[in-house]
C-alpha positions in Angstrom: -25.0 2.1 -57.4 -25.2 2.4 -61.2 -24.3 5.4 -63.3 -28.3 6.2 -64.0 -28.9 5.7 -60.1 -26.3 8.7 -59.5 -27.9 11.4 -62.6 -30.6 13.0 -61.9 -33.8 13.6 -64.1 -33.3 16.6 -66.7 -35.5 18.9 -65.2 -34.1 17.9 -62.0 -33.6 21.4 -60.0 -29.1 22.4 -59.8 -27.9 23.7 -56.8 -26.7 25.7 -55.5 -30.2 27.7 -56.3 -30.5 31.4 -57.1 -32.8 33.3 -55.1 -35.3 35.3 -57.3 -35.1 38.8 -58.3 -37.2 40.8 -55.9 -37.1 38.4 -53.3 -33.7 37.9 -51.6 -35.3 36.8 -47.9 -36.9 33.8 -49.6 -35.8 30.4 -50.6 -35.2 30.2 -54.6 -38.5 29.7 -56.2 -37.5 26.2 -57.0 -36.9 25.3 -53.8 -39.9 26.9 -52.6 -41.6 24.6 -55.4 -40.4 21.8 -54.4 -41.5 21.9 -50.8 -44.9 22.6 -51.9 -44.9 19.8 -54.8 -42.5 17.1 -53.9 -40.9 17.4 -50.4 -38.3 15.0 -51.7 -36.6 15.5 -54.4 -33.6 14.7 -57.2 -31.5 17.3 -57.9 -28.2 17.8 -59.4 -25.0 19.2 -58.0 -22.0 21.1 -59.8 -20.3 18.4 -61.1 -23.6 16.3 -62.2 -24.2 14.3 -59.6 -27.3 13.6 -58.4 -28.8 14.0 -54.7 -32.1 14.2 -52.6 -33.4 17.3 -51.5 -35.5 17.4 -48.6 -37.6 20.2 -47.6 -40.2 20.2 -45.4 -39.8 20.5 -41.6 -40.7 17.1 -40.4 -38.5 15.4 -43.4 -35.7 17.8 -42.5 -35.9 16.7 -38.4 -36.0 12.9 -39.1 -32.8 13.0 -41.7 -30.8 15.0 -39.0 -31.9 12.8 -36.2 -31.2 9.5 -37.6 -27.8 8.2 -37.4 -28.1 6.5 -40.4 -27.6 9.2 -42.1 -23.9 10.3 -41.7 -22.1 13.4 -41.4 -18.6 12.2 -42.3 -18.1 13.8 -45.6 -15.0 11.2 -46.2 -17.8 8.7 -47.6 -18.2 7.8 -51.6 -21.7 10.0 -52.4 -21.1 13.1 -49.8 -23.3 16.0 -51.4 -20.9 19.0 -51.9 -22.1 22.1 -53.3 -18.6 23.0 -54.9 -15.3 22.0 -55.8 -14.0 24.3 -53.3 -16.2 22.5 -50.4 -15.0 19.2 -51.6 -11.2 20.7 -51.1 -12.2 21.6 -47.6 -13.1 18.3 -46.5 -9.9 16.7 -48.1 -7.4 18.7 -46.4 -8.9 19.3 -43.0 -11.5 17.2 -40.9 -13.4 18.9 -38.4 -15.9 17.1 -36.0 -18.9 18.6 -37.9 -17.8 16.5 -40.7 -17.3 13.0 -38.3 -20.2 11.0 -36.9 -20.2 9.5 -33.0 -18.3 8.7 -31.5 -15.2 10.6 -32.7 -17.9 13.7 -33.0 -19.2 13.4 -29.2 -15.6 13.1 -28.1 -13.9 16.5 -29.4 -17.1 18.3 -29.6 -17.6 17.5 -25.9 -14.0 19.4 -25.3 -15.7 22.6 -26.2 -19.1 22.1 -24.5 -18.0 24.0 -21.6 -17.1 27.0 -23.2 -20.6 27.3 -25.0 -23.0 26.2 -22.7 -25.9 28.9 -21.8 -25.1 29.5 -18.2 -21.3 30.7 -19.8 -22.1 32.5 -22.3 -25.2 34.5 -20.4 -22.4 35.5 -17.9 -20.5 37.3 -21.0 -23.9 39.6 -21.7 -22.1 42.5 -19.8 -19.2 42.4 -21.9 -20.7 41.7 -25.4 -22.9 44.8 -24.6 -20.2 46.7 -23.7 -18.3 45.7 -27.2 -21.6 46.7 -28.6 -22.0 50.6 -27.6 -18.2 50.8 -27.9 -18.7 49.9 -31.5 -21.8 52.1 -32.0 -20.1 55.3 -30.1 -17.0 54.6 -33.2 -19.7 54.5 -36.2 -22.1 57.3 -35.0 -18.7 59.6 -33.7 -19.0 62.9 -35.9 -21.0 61.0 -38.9 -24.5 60.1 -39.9 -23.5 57.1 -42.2 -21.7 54.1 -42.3 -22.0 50.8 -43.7 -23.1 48.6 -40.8 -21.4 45.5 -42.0 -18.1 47.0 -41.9 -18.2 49.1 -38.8 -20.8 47.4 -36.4 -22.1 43.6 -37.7 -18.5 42.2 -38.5 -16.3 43.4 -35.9 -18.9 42.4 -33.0 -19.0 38.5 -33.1 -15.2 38.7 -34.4 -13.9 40.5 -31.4 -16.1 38.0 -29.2 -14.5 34.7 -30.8 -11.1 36.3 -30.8 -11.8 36.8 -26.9 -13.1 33.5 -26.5 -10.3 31.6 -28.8 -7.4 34.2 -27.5 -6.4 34.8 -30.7 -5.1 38.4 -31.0 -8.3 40.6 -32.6 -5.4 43.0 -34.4 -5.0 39.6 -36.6 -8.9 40.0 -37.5 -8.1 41.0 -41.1 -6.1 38.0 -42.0 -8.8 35.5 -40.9 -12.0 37.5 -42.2 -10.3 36.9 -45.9 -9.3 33.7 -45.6 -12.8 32.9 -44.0 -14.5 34.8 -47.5 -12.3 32.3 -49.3 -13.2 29.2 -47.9 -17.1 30.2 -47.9 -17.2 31.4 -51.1 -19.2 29.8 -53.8 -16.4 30.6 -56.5 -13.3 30.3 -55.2 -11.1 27.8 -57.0 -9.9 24.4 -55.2 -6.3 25.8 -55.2 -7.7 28.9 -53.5 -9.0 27.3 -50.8 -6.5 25.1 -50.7 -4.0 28.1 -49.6 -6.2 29.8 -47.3 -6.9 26.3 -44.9 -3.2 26.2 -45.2 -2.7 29.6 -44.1 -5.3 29.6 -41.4 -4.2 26.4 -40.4 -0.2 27.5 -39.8 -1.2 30.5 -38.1 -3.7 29.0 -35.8 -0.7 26.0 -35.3 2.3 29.0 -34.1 -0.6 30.4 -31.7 -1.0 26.7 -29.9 2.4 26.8 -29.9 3.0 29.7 -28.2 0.3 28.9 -25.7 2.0 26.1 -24.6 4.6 29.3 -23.4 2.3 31.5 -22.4 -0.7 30.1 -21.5 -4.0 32.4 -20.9 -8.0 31.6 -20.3 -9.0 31.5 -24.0 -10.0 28.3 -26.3 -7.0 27.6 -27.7 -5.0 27.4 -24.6 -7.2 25.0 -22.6 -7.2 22.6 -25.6 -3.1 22.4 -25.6 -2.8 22.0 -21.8 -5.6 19.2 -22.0 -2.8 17.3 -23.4 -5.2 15.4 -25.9 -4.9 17.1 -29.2 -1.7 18.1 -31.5 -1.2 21.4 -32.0 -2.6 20.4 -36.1 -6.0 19.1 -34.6 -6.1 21.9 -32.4 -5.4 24.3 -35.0 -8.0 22.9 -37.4 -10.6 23.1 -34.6 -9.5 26.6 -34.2 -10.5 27.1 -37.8 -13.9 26.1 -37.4 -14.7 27.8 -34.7 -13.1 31.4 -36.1 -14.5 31.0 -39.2 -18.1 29.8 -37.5 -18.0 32.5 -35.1 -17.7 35.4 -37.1 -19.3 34.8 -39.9 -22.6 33.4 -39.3 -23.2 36.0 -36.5 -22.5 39.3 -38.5 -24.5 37.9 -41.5 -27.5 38.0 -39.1 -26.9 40.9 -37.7 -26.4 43.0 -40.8 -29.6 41.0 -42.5 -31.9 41.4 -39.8 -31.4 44.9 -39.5 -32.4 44.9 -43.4 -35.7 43.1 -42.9 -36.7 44.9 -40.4 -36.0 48.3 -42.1 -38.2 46.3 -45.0 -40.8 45.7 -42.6 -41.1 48.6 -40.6 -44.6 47.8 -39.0 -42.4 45.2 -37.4 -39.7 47.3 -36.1 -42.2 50.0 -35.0 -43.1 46.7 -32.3 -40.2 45.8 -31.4 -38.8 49.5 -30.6 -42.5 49.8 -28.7 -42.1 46.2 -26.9 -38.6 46.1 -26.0 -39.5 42.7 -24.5 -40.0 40.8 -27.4 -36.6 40.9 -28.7 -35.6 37.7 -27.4 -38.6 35.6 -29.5 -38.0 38.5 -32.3 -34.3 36.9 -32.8 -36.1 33.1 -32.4 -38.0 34.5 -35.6 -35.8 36.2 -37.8 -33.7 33.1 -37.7 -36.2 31.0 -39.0 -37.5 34.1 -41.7 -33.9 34.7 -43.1 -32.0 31.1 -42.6 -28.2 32.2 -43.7 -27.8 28.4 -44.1 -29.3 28.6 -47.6 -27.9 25.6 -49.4 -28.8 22.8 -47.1 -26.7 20.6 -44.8 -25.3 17.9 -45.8 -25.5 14.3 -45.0 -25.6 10.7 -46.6 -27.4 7.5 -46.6 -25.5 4.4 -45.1 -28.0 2.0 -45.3 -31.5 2.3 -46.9 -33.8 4.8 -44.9 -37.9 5.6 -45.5 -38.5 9.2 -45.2 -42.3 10.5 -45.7 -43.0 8.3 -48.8 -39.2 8.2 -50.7 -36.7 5.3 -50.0 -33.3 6.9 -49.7 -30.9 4.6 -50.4 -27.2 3.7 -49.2 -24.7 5.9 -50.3 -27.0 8.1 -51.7 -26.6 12.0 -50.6 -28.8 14.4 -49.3 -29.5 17.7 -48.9 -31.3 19.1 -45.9 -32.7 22.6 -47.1 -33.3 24.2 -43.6 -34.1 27.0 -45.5 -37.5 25.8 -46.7 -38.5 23.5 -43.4 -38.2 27.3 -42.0 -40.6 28.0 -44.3 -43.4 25.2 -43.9 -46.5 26.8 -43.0 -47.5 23.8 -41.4 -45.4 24.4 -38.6 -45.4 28.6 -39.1 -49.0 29.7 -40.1 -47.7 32.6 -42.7 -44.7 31.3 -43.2 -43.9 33.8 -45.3 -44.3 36.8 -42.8 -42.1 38.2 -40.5 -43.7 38.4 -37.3 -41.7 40.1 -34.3 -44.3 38.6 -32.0 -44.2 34.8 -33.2 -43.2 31.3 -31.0 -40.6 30.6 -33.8 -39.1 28.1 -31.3 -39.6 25.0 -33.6 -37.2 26.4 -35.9 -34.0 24.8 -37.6 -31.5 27.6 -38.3 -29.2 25.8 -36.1 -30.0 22.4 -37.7 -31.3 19.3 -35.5 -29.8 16.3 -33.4 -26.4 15.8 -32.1 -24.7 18.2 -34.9 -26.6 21.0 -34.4 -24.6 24.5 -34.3 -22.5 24.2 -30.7 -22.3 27.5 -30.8 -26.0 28.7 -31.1 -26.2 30.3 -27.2 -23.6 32.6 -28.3 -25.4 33.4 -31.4 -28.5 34.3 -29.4 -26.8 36.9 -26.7 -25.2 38.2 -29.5 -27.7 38.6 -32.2 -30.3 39.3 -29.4 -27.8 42.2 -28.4 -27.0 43.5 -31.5 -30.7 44.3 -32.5 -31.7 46.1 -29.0 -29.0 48.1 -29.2 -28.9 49.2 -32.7 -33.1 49.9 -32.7 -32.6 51.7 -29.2 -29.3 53.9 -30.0 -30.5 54.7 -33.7 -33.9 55.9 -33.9 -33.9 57.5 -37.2 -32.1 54.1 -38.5 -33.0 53.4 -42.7 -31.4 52.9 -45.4 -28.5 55.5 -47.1 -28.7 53.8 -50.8 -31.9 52.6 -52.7 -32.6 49.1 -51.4 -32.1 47.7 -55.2 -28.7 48.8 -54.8 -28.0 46.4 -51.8 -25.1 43.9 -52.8 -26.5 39.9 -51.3 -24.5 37.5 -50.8 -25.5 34.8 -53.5 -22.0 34.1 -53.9 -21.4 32.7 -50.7 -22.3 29.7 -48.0 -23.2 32.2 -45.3 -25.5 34.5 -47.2 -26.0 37.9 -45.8 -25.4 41.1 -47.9 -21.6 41.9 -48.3 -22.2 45.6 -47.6 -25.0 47.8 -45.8 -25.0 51.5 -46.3 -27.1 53.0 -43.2 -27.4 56.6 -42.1 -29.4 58.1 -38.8 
């Protein structure tokens, strides 16, 4: 490929892209634009390369589905959206980041442990974490920020539970995970917090194979079929994964739905539709906001563009979310909507593993705060909300709420 083959035209849109002022549930304006314009298009990433953006829903399903375009980030041309992603990658390969069949073969270790059947059987207990949390934030007070006290420590104490790794360590691993998921953090920064993560998560498959117990992490060393390493950067994924994403969504939804409160008047009327209500603020809010990754390894026709080998793309599941061909009103949250179609987890054999969990936990999370809080709304001006621009996982970093 030649030098003018890898730039990308001057007015080509840079991402990452800022959201617009005013307007932090949508896609950035360009973005948004280019959906509606040119559903795939050149762009240029942070160190000037150039890549394909693709943006409607259709575009965004065949990319993901088609083998020909690879996952492995180890290939010349892999899109990444910072120095500090690219670091990631070098020092630590997880299976999101290989294609079949090394993908199917350790992402088929944790299928088990995620599969709907499994994860419905924990409902009892995530609840339970739940209105334990809620009786701590609402004990003697009328305020709290949510993120702190309810939307973080839920999905951390239920990937600690699942991974047996000890919840009192949940302090080390939530700033290592800001670290590696931040937008600005240095390569050298990331660097040391994979390294950290890494050793501790290494000592605790170590000191499974003493003490064994039901969690992840255990089962994976007395399979016999990993290092303690591989097992320990698996580990990493799914700690980082599991917290994150979840309380983003949690402590976001609750936002829109306080900015849309003809919505959460339904929901708290029709209990009932909390299940399809989750379907739809996953495909209205899409914490994924700076597109998955993938790249080229032969020459592929999508819609009317030939992508070509070793080129990179970018998958903006944001705006296929968004496509009101698929979502009539796209821009509207609606409670009551079959958002089913949606790609918040992604599409094909690398989408999220984890997404059942997501669901009882999310779907929890939202029934229990609209039921238990009532008088639930907002304890600073909405302006003053902090988003998380900044970050991969985008979410706000704090949510004042009283009752």
């Amino acid at each position: 490929m030649t030098t003018a083959e890898r730039t990308a035209p001057p007015d080509a849109l840079s991402v990452p892209a800022s959201r617009a002022p005013g307007c932090p549930f949508d896609p950035a304006p360009g973005i948004t634009d280019a959906s509606l314009t040119e559903p795939i298009t050149r762009a240029t990433l942070w160190d000037g390369s150039a890549c394909w953006l693709v943006t409607s829903h259709q575009d965004v399903r065949t990319v993901l589905g088609d083998p020909r375009f690879s996952a492995d980030a180890h290939r010349p041309g892999f899109p990444f959206l910072t120095a500090g992603a690219r670091e990631i990658v070098g020092t630590s390969r997880t299976f999101i980041r290989m294609d079949d069949p090394d993908h199917a073969r350790l992402r088929r270790m944790l299928t088990a442990d995620f599969m709907v059947k499994k994860v419905e059987a924990m409902r009892p207990e995530v609840q339970q974490l739940a209105d334990d949390l809620l009786d701590r934030m609402t004990a003697g007070r009328t305020s709290a920020d949510l993120v702190t006290d309810f939307a973080l420590p839920l999905p951390s104490l239920v990937i600690c539970l699942l991974l047996g790794v000890p919840y009192e360590d949940h302090e080390f691993f939530q700033e290592r995970s800001r670290i590696l998921l931040s937008l600005r953090s240095t390569p050298e920064e990331v660097r040391a917090s994979q390294d950290e993560l890494v050793e501790y998560l290494t000592r605790l498959a170590q000191a499974k194979r003493e003490k064994p117990d039901d969690g992840i992490v255990s089962r994976l060393v007395a399979r016999g079929e990993l290092a303690d390493g591989d097992i320990a950067t698996m580990g990493r994924l799914l700690l980082v994964a599991g917290h994150e994403t979840t309380a983003n969504m949690t402590a976001l939804s609750t936002l829109a739905l306080l900015r849309n409160p003809d919505q959460l008047a339904r929901l708290r009327a029709e209990p009932a539709l909390v299940k399809g209500a989750v379907e739809e603020l996953l495909r209205y809010l899409t914490i994924v906001h700076n597109g998955v990754p993938r790249i080229a390894t032969e020459d592929v026709v999508v819609g009317e563009r030939t992508i070509r080998a070793g080129e990179g793309v970018l998958c903006m599941i944001n705006s296929a979310n968004r496509d009101a061909g698929v979502f009539p009103d796209a821009d509207g949250l609606d409670v009551a909507r079959d958002a089913r179609r949606h790609v918040a987890f992604g599409f094909g054999v690398h989408q999220c593993l984890g997404q059942p969990l997501a669901r009882v936990e999310l779907q929890i999370a939202v029934e229990t705060l609209i039921r238990r809080l009532p008088e639930l709304r907002l304890a600073v001006p909405y302006e003053e909300i902090p988003f998380r621009d900044d970050m991969a996982i985008y979410g706000v970093h704090s949510l004042p709420i009283a009752w």
